[in-house]
C-alpha positions in Angstrom: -38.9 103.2 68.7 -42.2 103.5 66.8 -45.6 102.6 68.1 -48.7 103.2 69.1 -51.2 101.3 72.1 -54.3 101.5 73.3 -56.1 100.4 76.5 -60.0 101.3 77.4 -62.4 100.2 79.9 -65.1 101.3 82.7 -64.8 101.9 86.4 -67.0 103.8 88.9 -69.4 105.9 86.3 -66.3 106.8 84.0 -65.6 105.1 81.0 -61.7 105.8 80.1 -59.3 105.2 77.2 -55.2 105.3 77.1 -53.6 106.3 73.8 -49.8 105.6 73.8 -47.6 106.6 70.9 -43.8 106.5 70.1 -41.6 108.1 67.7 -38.3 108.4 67.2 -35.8 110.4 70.2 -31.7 110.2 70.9 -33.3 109.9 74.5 -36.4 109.3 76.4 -39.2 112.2 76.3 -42.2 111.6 78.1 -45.3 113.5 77.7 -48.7 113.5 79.8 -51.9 114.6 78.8 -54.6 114.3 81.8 -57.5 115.7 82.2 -57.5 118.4 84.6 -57.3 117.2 88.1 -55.3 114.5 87.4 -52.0 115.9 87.4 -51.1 114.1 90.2 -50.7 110.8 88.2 -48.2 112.8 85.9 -44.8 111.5 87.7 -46.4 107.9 88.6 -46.5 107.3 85.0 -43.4 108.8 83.7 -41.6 106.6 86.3 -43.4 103.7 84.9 -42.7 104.4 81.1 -39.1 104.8 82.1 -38.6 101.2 84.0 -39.1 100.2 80.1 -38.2 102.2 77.5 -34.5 103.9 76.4 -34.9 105.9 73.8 -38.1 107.8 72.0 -40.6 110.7 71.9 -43.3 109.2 74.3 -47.0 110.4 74.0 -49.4 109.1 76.6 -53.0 110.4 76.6 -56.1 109.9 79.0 -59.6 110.6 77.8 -62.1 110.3 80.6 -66.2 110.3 79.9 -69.4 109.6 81.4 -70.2 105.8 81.0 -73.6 105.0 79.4 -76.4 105.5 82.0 -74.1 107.2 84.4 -75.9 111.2 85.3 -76.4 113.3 83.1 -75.0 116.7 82.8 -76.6 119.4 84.3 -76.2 123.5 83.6 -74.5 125.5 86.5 -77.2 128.1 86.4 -75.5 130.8 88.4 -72.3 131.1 85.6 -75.2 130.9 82.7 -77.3 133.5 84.4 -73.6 135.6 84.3 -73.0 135.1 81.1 -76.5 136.0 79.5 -76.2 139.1 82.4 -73.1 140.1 80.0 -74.9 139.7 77.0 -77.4 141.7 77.7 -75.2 144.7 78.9 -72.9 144.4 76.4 -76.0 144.1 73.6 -76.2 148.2 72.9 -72.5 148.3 72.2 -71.7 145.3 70.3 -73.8 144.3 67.0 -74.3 140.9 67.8 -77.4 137.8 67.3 -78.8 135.9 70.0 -76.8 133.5 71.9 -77.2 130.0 70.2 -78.0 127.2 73.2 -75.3 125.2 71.8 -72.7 127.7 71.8 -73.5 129.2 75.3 -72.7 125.6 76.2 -69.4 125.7 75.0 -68.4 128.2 77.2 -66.4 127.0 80.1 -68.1 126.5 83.0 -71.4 126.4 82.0 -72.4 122.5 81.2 -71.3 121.2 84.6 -69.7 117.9 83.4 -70.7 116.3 86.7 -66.8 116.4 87.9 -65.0 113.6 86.0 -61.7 114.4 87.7 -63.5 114.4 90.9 -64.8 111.0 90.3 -61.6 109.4 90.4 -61.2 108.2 93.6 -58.9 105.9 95.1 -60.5 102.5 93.8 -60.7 104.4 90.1 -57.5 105.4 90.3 -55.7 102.0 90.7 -58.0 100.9 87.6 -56.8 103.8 85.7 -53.0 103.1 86.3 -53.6 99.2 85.2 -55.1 100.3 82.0 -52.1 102.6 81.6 -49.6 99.5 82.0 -51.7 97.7 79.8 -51.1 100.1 77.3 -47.6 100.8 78.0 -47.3 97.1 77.6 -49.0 97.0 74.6 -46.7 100.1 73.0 -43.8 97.8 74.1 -45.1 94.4 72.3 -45.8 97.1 69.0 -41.7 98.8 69.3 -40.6 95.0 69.8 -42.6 93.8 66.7 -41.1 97.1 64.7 -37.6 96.1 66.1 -37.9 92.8 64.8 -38.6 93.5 61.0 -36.0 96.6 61.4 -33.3 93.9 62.7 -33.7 92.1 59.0 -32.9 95.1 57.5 -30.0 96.0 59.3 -28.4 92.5 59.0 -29.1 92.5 55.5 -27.0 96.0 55.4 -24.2 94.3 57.4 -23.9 91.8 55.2 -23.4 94.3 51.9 -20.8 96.2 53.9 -19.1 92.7 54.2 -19.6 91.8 50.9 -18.1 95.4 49.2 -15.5 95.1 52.0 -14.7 91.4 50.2 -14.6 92.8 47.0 -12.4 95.8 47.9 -9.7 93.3 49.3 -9.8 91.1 46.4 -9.8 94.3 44.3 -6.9 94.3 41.5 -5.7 97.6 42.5 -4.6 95.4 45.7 -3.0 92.7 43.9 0.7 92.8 44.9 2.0 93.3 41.3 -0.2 96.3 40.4 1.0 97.8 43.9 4.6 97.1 42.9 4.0 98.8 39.6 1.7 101.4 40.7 5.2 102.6 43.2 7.5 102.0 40.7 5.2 104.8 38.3 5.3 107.0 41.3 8.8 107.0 42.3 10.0 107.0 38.4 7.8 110.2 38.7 9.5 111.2 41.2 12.6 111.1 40.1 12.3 112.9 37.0 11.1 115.4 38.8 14.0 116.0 41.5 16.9 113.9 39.5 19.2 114.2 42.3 17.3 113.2 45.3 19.2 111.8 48.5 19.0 107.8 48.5 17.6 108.3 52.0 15.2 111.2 51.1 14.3 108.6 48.3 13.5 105.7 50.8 11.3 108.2 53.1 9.2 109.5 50.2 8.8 105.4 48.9 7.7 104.3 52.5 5.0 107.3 52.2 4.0 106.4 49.0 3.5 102.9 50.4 1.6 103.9 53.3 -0.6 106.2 51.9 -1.9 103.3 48.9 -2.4 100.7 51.9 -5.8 100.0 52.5 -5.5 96.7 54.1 -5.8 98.0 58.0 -9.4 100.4 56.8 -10.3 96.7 55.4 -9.5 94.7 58.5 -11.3 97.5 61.0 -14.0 97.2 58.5 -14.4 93.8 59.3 -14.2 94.0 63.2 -17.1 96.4 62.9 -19.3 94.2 61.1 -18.6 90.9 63.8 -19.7 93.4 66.4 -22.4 94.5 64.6 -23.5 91.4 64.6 -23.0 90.9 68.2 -25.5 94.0 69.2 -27.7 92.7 67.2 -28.1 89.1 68.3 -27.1 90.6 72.0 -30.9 92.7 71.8 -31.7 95.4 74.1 -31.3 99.0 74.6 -27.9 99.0 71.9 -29.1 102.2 69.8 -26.8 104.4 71.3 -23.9 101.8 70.5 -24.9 101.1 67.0 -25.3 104.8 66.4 -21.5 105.2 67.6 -20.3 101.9 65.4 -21.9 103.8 62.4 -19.4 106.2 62.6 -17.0 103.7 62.8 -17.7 101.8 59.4 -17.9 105.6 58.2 -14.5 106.8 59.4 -13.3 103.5 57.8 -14.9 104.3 54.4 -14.1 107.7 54.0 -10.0 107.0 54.7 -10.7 104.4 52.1 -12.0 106.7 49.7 -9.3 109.1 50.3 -6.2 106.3 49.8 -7.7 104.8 47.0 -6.1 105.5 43.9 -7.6 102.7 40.8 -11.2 104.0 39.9 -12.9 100.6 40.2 -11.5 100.8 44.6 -13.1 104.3 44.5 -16.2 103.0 43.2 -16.0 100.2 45.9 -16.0 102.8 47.9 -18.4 105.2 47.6 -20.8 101.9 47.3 -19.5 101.2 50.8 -20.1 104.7 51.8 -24.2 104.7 50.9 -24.7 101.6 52.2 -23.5 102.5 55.7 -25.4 105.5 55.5 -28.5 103.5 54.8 -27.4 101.7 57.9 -27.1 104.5 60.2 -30.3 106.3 59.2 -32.1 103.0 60.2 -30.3 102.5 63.4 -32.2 106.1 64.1 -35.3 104.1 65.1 -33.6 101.6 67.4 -34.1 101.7 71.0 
């Protein structure tokens, strides 16, 4: 969802320049900043950011100028001749230098800009809206390009979830033997501790023994999510949302993993799986 475009160009006295930049948003926030007088173009250009973008923090500026040999500024007298009025009467109570020309300039109203606002009519206008889609086409092209080397790195994340998902299946602590003598351990352990225990109380507590040690259905989810991972991916479009909801999918998975596993090296396998799929949803942050 990052980018930033450009777009600049001339029209009717007014040279003009579109800045469009993109950050990272769970929605779509657009912002306008116009000059003043030109608030009217405000909702025409959110509607037209929103025909093509999702997801992000939007920023779309417009700088207006004078063009090179267009007229020159001139000084509205009457608000200098008020200003320098309220210099003078305030110059016995205030401690105060001379007004600088530069900074009686500044003040607002003074240096009579010549009306850039004004100057937009409606032939302006249309050129200043086709400058704005070429920048917004331009901070499209820019996400797109950002998407692009972003989709590498979340395939190449899929693909070690897959792998440590591979290697926690063919795991030892999985191997049917060491299952059969990690239960036997436990329910030996059981029976010393409650010698007489009910052949059917015995059966329950084996069958929740064996349930709680069986991984195999976090390992075959695990699995699914990556295929459709995959799918989003190669599918394209607006599927940040999605991804951002599969993430916590392949973390649910992990996390019951964690919490069944009982061999060290499994754990380990684990908590691998674990940073890697937070990796993967921090990233998934800046897709659209």
């Amino acid at each position: 969802m990052t980018g930033f475009a450009r777009a600049e160009g001339e029209t009717s006295g007014l040279s003009w320049v579109w800045e469009a930049r993109s950050v990272n948003g769970r929605g779509l926030d657009i912002r306008c900043r116009l000059p003043s007088g030109l608030d009217r173009l405000d909702p025409v250009l959110r509607a037209e950011a929103a025909k093509h973008l999702r997801r992000g923090n939007v920023s779309v500026t417009l700088a207006l100028a004078r063009a090179a040999g267009a007229a020159p500024f001139t000084v509205d007298r009457p608000v200098l001749d008020r200003v320098l009025a309220l210099q003078a009467d305030l110059l016995g109570r205030v401690d105060q230098a001379p007004p600088r020309i530069e900074a009686l300039l500044q003040i607002p109203g003074v240096l009579d800009r010549g009306g850039l606002a004004e100057a937009v009519d409606e032939k302006a206008e249309k050129v200043l809206l086709k400058g704005f889609s070429q920048a917004l086409k331009r901070l499209i092209a820019a996400r797109a390009d950002e998407g692009a080397r972003l989709q590498t790195v979340l395939l190449g994340q899929i693909d070690e979830i897959e792998r440590l998902s591979g290697e926690a299946a063919a795991s030892a602590a999985l191997r049917p033997d060491a299952v059969k003598e990690r239960l036997r351990q436990q329910i030996q352990t059981l029976l010393d501790a409650v010698p007489a225990l009910p052949e059917e109380r015995l059966a329950q507590e084996l069958a929740l023994l064996a349930a709680k040690g069986d991984v195999r259905e976090e390992l075959d989810r695990l699995g699914a999510h990556v295929g459709q991972a995959r799918d989003m991916l190669k599918e394209g479009g607006a599927i940040g949302r999605r991804l951002d909801f599969l993430s916590q999918e392949f973390n649910r998975e992990s996390n019951t993993l964690c919490s069944k596993s009982q061999d060290v090296a499994l754990t380990r396998i684990g908590i691998a799986l674990k940073s890697v799929i937070d990796q993967f949803r921090e990233q998934i942050q800046n897709v659209e």
